[in-house]
Legacy VTK file of the C-alpha trace (Angstrom):
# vtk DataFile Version 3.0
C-alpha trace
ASCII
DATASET POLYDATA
POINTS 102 float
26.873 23.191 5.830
27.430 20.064 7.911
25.489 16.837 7.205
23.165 16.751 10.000
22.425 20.624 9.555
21.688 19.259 5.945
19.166 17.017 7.288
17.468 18.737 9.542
16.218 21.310 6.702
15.902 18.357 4.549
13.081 17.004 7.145
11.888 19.883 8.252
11.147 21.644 4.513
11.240 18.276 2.223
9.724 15.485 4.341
7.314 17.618 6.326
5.698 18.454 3.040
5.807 14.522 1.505
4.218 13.551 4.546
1.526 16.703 4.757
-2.101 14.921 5.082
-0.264 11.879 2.939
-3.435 9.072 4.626
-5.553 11.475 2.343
-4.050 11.593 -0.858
-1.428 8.722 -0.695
-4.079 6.646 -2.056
-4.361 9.040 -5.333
-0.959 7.998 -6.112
-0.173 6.109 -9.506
2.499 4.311 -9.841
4.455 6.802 -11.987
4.523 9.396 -8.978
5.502 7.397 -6.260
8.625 6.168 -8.507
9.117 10.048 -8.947
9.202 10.517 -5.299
11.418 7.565 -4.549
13.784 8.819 -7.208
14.227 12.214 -5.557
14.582 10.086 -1.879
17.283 8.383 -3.524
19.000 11.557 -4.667
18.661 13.025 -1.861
20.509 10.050 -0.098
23.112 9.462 -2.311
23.893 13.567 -2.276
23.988 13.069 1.874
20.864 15.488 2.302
18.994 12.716 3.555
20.414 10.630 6.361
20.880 6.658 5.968
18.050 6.044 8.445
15.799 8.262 6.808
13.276 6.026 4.753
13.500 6.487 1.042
10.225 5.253 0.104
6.475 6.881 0.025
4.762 3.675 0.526
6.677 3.043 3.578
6.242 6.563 4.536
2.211 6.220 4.172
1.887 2.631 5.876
3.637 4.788 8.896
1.201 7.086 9.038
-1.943 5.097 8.140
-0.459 3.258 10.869
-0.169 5.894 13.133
-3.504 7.623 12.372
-5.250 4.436 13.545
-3.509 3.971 16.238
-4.682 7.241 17.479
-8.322 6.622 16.306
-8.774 3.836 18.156
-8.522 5.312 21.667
-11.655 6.123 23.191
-10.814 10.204 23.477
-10.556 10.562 19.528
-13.241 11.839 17.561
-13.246 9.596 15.253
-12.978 6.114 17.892
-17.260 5.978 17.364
-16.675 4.792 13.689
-15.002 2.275 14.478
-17.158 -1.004 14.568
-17.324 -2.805 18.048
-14.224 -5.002 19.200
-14.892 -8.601 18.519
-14.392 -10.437 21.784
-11.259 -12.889 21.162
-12.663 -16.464 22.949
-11.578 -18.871 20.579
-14.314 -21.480 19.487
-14.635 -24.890 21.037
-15.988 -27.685 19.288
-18.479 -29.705 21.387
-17.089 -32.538 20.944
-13.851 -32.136 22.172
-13.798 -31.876 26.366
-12.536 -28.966 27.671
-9.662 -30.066 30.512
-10.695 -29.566 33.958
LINES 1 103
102 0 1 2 3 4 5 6 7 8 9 10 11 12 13 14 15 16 17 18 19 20 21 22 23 24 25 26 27 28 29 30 31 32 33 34 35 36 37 38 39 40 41 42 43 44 45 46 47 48 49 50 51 52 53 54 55 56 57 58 59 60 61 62 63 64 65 66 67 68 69 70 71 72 73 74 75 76 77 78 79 80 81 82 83 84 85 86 87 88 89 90 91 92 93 94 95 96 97 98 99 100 101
């Protein structure tokens, strides 16, 4: 089977299931099963299942979709945006001392 065929299942059967609800259990991961997982990312690299861009790491893999899940969470349309706590308003503070430039 050619190498991108190869990867294509690999992502589609393999990665699809790492990545499965992985911002709700990622963070039930010791430290012994996330070097299990990046073992088997490895092998799966160095046997050309996995292509070179694909990222052979779990942690990586879950700060991408923490990432992305709150990303999507913070627009106003989510169901989950009213959780959020209200956006700080970003004027920096001025001393009164120091005159503002006119």
């Amino acid at each position: 089977m050619p190498e991108n065929k190869l990867h294509i299942v690999f992502v589609a059967l393999i990665i699809s299931r790492i990545s499965y609800a992985l911002s709700a259990w990622g963070g039930f991961l010791n430290s012994q099963q996330i070097h299990r997982i990046n073992a088997f990312l490895r092998k799966a690299r160095r046997f050309v299942i996995c292509s070179s861009t694909c990222i052979c790491d779990v942690s990586e893999y879950l700060r991408l979709v923490d990432s992305r899940l709150f990303n999507s969470i913070q627009s106003p349309s989510h169901c989950l945006s009213h959780l959020l706590p209200p956006e700080k308003s970003t004027l920096a503070y001025v001393p009164e001392d120091i005159a503002m430039p006119k």
